[in-house]
C-alpha positions, -999 to +999 in steps of 0.1 A: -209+031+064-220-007+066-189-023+081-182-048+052-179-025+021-142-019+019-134-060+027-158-065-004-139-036-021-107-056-016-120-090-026-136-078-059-103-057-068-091-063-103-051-047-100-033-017-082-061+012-093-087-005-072-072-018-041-064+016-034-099+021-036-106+002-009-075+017+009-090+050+005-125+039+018-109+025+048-085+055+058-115+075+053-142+056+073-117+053+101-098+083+100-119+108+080-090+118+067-083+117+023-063+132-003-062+131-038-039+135-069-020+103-060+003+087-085+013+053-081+053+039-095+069+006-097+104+007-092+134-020-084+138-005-050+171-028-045+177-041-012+195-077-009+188-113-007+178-105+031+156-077+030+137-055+006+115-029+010+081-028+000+075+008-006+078+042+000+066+078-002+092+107-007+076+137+018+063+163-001+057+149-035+021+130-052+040+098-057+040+065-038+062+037-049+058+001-049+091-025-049+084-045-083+101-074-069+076-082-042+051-074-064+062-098-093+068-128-069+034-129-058+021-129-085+040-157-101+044-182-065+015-171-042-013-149-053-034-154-026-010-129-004-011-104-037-043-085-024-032-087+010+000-070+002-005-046-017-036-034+010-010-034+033+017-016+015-004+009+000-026+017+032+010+026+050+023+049+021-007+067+015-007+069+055+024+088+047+010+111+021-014+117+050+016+138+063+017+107+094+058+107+092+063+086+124+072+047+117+056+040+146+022+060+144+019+043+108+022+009+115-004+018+145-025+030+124-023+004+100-032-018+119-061-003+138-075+005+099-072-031+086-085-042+120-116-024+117-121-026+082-110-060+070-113-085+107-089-095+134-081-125+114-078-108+074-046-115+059-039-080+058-046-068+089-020-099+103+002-086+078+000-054+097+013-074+129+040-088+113+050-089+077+077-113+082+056-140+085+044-136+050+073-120+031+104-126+054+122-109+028+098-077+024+107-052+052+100-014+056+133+006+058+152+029+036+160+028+005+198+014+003+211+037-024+189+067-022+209+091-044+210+068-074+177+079-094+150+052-099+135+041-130+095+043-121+071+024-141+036+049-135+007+027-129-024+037-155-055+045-139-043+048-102-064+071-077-090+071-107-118+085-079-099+118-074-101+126-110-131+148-130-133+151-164-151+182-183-159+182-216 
């Protein structure tokens, strides 16, 4: 694969749909690992005014959700971390849907991936070493209130590549 494609991916990316495109390309070139059939949700994820969490994938299921909040700051105060982020975020829970449960192993990985697919010195791959320094707010972590059932927004048009249409 020439070594710049999923960096170009990322730069080009218009929305959600197709930086995990370019997540997917990376995983894959690195890893050779894929799935599809993902779904994407937005959700107020809670947290407090010292931490929130950025994401998450509940084992087992086809859905990985994204932390509105973050998501809605960035955009609005510093959209030149926006791509960055959501790389990052996304690259970790679909690590997850990968069946890689460990914290540790995952944020390896992440790094190794955005390492070799983005540069040493990408945003996203120094998100990857530490998030703080970007979002000292955004951790990763459990959800606070787990049992109270979320209100997901489903993201239009996400893992658009795994889809075939007959007709």
């Amino acid at each position: 694969m020439n070594e710049g494609r999923v960096l170009r991916m990322l730069e080009k990316a218009n929305g959600l749909p197709e930086i995990f495109e370019a997540v997917k390309e990376g995983v894959l070139t690195v890893t050779g690992m894929s799935r599809g059939g993902l779904m994407l949700g937005l959700a107020d994820l809670g947290g407090d005014r010292f931490h929130m969490v950025g994401g998450l994938y509940p084992a087992a299921t086809n859905i990985i959700v994204m932390n509105r909040a973050p998501l809605a700051h960035l955009l609005i105060s510093d959209r030149s971390k926006y791509r960055s982020y959501c790389f990052h975020i996304l690259l970790h829970e679909y690590l997850h849907s990968l069946g890689i449960m460990d914290e540790d192993e995952v944020r390896n990985k992440v790094y190794r991936i955005s390492r070799k697919v983005l540069g040493e010195g990408h945003m996203a791959t120094q998100m990857a070493i530490d998030l703080s320094r970007f979002l000292p707010h955004v951790s990763y972590g459990e959800l606070k209130e787990a049992e109270v059932e979320l209100d997901i927004e489903l993201v239009p048009g996400f893992d658009r590549s795994s889809c075939c249409y007959f007709g």
